[in-house]
C-alpha positions as CSV (number, residue, x, y, z in Angstrom):
1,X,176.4,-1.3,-110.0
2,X,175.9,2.0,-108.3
3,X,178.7,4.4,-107.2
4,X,179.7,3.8,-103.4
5,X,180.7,7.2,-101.0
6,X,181.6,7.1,-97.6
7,X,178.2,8.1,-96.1
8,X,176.4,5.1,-97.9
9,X,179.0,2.6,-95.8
10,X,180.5,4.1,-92.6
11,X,179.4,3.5,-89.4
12,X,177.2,6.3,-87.8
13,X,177.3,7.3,-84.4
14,X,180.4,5.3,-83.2
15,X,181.2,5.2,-79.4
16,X,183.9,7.2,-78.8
17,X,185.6,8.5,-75.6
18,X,187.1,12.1,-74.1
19,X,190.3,13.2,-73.9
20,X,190.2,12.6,-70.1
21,X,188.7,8.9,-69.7
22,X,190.9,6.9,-68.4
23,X,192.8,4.7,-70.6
24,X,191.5,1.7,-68.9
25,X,188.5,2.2,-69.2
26,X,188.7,2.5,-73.1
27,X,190.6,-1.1,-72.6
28,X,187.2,-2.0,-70.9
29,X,185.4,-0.4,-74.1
30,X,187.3,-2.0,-76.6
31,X,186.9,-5.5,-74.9
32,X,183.4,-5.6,-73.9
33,X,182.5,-3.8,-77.4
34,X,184.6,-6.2,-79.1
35,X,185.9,-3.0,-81.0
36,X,188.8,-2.3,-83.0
37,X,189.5,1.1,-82.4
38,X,187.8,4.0,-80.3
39,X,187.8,7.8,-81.3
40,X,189.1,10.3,-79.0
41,X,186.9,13.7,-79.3
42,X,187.0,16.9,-77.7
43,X,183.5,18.1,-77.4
44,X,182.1,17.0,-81.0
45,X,185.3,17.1,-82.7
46,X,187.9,14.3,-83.3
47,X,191.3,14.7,-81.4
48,X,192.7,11.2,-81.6
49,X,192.0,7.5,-81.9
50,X,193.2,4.2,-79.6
51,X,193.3,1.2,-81.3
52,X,193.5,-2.5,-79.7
53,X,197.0,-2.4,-80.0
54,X,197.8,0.9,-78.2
55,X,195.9,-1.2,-75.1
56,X,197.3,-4.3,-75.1
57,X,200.3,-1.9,-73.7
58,X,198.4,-0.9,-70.8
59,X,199.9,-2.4,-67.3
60,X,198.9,-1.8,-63.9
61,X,201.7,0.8,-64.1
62,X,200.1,2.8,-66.7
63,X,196.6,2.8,-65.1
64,X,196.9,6.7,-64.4
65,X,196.8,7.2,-67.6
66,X,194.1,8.9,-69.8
67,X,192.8,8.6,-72.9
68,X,195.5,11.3,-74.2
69,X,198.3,10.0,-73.3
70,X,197.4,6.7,-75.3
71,X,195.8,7.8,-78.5
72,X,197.4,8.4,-82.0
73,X,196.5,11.2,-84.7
74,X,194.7,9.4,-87.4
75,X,196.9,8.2,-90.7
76,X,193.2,8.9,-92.6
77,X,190.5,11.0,-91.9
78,X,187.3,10.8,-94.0
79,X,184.1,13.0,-94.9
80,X,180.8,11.3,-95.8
81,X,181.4,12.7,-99.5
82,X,184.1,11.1,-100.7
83,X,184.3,8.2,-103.0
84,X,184.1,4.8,-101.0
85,X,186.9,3.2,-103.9
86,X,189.1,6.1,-102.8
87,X,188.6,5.5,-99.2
88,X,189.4,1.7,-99.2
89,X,193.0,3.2,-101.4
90,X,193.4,5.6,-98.8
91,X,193.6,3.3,-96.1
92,X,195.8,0.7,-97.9
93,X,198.3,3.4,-98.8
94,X,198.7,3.7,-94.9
95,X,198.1,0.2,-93.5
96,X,195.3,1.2,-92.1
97,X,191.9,-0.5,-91.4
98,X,189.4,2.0,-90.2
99,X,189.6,5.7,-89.9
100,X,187.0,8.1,-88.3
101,X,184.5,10.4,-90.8
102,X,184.1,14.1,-89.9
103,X,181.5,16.3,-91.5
104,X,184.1,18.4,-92.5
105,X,188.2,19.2,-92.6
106,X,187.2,22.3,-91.1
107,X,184.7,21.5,-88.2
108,X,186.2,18.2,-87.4
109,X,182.7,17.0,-86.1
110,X,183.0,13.4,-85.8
111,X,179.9,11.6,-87.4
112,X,180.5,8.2,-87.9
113,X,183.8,5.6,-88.9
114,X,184.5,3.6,-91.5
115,X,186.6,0.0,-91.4
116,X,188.0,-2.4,-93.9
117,X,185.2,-4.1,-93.2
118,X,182.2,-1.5,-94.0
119,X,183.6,-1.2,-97.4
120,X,184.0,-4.6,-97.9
121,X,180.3,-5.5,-97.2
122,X,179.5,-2.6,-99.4
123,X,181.3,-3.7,-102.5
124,X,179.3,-7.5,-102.1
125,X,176.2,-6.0,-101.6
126,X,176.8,-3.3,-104.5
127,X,177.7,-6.2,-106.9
128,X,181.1,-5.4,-107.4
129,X,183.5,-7.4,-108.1
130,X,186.8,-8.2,-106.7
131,X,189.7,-7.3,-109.8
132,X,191.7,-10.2,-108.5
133,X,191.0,-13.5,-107.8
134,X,191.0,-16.4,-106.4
135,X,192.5,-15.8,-103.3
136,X,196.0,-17.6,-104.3
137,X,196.7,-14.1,-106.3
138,X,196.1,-11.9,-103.7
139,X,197.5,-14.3,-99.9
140,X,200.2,-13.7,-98.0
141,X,202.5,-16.9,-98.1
142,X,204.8,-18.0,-95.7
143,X,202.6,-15.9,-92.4
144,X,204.1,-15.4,-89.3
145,X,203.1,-18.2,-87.3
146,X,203.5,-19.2,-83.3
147,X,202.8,-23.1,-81.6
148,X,200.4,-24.2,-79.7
149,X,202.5,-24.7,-76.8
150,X,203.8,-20.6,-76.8
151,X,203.5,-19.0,-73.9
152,X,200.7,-15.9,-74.5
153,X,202.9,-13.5,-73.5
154,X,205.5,-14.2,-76.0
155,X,202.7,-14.2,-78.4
156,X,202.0,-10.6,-77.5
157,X,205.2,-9.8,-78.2
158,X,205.1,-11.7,-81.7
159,X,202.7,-9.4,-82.4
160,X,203.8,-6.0,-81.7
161,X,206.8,-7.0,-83.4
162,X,205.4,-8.6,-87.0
163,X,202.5,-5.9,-86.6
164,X,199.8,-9.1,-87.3
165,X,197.0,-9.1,-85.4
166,X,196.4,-12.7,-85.7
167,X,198.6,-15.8,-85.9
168,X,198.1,-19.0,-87.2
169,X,198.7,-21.9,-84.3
170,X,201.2,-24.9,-85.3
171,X,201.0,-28.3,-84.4
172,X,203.6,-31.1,-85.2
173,X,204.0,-29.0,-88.6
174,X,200.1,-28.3,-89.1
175,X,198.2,-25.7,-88.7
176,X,195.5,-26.2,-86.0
177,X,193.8,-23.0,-85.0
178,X,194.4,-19.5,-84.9
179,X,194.7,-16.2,-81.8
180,X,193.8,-12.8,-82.0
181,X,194.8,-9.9,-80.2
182,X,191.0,-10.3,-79.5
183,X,191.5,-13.3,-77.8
184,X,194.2,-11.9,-76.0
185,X,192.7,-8.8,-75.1
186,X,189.7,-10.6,-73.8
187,X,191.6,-13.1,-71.5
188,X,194.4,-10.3,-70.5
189,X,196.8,-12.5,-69.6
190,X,199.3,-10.9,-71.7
191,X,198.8,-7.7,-70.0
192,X,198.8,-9.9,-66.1
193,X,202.3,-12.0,-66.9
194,X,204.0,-8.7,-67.9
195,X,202.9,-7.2,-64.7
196,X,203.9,-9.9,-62.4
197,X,206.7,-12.5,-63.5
198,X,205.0,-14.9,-60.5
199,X,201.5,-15.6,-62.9
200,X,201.2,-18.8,-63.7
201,X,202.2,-19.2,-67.6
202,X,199.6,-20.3,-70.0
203,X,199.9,-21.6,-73.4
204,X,198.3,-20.8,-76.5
205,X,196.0,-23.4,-77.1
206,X,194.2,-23.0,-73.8
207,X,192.0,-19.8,-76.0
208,X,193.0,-20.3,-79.4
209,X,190.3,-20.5,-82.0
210,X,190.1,-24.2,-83.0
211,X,188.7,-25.5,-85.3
212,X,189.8,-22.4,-87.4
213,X,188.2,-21.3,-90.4
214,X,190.6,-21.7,-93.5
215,X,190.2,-21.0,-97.6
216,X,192.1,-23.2,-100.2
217,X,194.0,-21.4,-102.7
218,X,191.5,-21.5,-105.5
219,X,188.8,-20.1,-103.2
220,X,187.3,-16.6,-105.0
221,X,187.8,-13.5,-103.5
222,X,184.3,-12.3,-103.3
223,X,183.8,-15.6,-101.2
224,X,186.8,-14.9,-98.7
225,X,184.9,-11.5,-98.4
226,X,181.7,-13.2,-97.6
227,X,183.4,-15.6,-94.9
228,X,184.9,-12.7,-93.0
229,X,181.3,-10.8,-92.6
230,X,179.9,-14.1,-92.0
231,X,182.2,-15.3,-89.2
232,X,183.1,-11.9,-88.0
233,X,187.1,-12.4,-88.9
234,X,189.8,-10.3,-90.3
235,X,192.0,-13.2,-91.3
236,X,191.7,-16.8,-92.9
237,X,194.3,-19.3,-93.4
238,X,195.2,-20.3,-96.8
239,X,195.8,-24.4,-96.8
240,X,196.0,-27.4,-99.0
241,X,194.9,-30.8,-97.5
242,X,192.9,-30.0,-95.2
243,X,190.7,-32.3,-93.1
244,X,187.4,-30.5,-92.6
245,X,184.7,-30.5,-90.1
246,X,181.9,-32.0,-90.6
247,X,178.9,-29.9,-89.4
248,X,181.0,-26.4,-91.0
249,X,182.9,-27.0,-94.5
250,X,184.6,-23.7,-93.9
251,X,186.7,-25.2,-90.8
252,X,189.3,-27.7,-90.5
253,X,190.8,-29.5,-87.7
254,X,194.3,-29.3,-89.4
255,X,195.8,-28.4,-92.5
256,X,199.4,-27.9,-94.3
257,X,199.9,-23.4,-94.1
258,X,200.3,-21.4,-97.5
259,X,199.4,-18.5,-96.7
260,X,197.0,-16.3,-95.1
261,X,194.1,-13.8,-96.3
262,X,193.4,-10.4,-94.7
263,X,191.1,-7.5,-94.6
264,X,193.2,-5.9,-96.5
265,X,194.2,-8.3,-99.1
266,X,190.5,-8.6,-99.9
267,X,190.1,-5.0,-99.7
268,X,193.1,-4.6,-102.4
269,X,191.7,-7.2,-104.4
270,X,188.6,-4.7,-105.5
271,X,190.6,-2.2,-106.2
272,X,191.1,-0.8,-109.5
C-alpha cells in the first residue's frame, strides 16, 4: 500500500471563476459542468469558493450579483504536500467535501481541488482498506426523507434546512427513488416557484431518480465506495427487503428505509 498526498489525488486545473463573473453565470457553470463547487480567484490566487448550495439561492432578484457577493472563505485549504489521510480528516472535522489546493499558504496560487470523492478513489485504487465495515457500522439511520407527491420547492427548503443534499423519496411507506440538489439545480424549478407564486407547482417524482440505487446493511464499505465512483453518486440508501431490478442488482424499485450512506461516511470509514 503506498503513502497517499494531496498532489497524487486532487484535481488539477479546476475551472474556476473571477471575483467579477456574474453569479449566474457560475449557476450556469455549476449546472452544465455538473460541478459541486467552483473557486473564486483573483488573478492566480484563491479568494473564495461557491458551492451548489450558495446558487440554488440565486433569484431573478439577485441576478446583479457577482461572483463576490456569493462566495464563502474556504473551511479547508490544501497544498499538494500534505498527507491525503490528513486531508480526508480535515475535511470531516469541517463538514466539508472538497476544498481547493494552493501551491502554497503564502502564494495562494490555486493549482488544483480535491473532493470526498478524489480521495475516496484513491484509497480503492491504493488498496486500502476501509477500518469500518459493513456499511450498517458506519449509515445514518432514520434520514431525512420527503414524498413523492412534495412540491420541489418545499424540497429546496428541506434541504437548506437539514443541510442534505439528497433525500430519499417515500411512497405509501417505501422508499422509491431519490432527488438531488443536482436534480434540482438542473430543472430550476425551485429557484422559478420562489420567483413567481403563479408557476405551476410540480411534484417530486416528475425528476426524481427512480429506480434508485440502494445498499443493504451488510454491504462492505469498500463496495459502497466503489458504487459511488461507479454511478457518479454521493449518497445510497440503506434498505432491507428490497425488490430489485432486474437488468441492475444495485437498484430497486422499492424498499423498507434504514438508513442512508454518504461521501463522508465512507470517507470516515478509512480513517484511522
Amino acid at each position: 500500500m503506498n503513502d497517499l498526498f494531496v498532489r497524487d489525488v486532487m484535481t488539477l486545473n479546476p475551472v474556476s471563476v473571477s471575483l467579477e463573473t456574474a453569479a449566474t453565470r457560475v449557476r450556469s457553470i455549476l449546472r452544465d459542468e455538473d460541478f459541486r463547487c467552483v473557486p473564486v480567484v483573483e488573478g492566480e490566487k484563491l479568494r473564495g469558493l461557491i458551492t451548489r448550495g450558495d446558487v440554488l439561492n440565486i433569484t431573478a432578484t439577485k441576478s446583479n450579483l457577482e461572483a463576490r457577493g456569493i462566495m464563502e472563505k474556504p473551511k479547508v485549504i490544501l497544498t499538494p504536500e500534505m498527507d491525503a489521510m490528513r486531508a480526508a480528516s480535515d475535511l470531516l472535522k469541517v463538514g466539508e467535501i472538497q476544498a481547493p489546493v494552493v501551491e502554497s499558504t503564502d502564494s495562494m496560487k490555486l493549482v488544483g481541488i480535491l473532493s470526498a470523492i478524489d480521495l475516496i478513489s484513491g484509497f480503492l485504487e491504493n488498496g486500502y482498506e476501509p477500518v469500518r465495515s459493513p456499511v450498517s457500522e458506519i449509515m445514518s439511520p432514520d434520514p431525512v426523507t420527503c414524498e413523492h407527491s412534495d412540491q420541489l420547492s418545499a424540497v429546496w427548503d428541506l434541504m437548506d434546512e437539514s443541510g442534505f443534499s439528497g433525500l430519499p423519496v417515500m411512497k405509501n411507506g417505501k422508499m422509491i427513488g431519490i432527488i438531488t440538489r443536482k436534480d434540482l439545480l438542473r430543472y430550476g424549478h425551485a429557484r422559478i416557484h420562489r420567483e413567481s407564486g403563479e408557476v405551476k407547482s410540480v411534484a417530486v417524482e416528475k425528476i426524481m431518480k427512480t429506480p434508485p440505487v440502494a445498499i443493504t446493511p451488510d454491504t462492505p464499505s469498500e463496495k459502497a465506495a466503489s458504487l459511488m465512483l461507479e454511478k457518479d453518486i454521493g449518497r445510497i440508501p440503506v434498505v432491507e427487503n428490497p425488490v430489485f431490478v432486474k437488468r441492475d442488482p444495485s437498484m430497486v424499485k422499492e424498499a423498507d428505509l434504514l438508513g442512508i450512506v454518504s461521501r463522508e461516511d465512507v470517507l470516515e470509514a478509512y480513517i484511522k
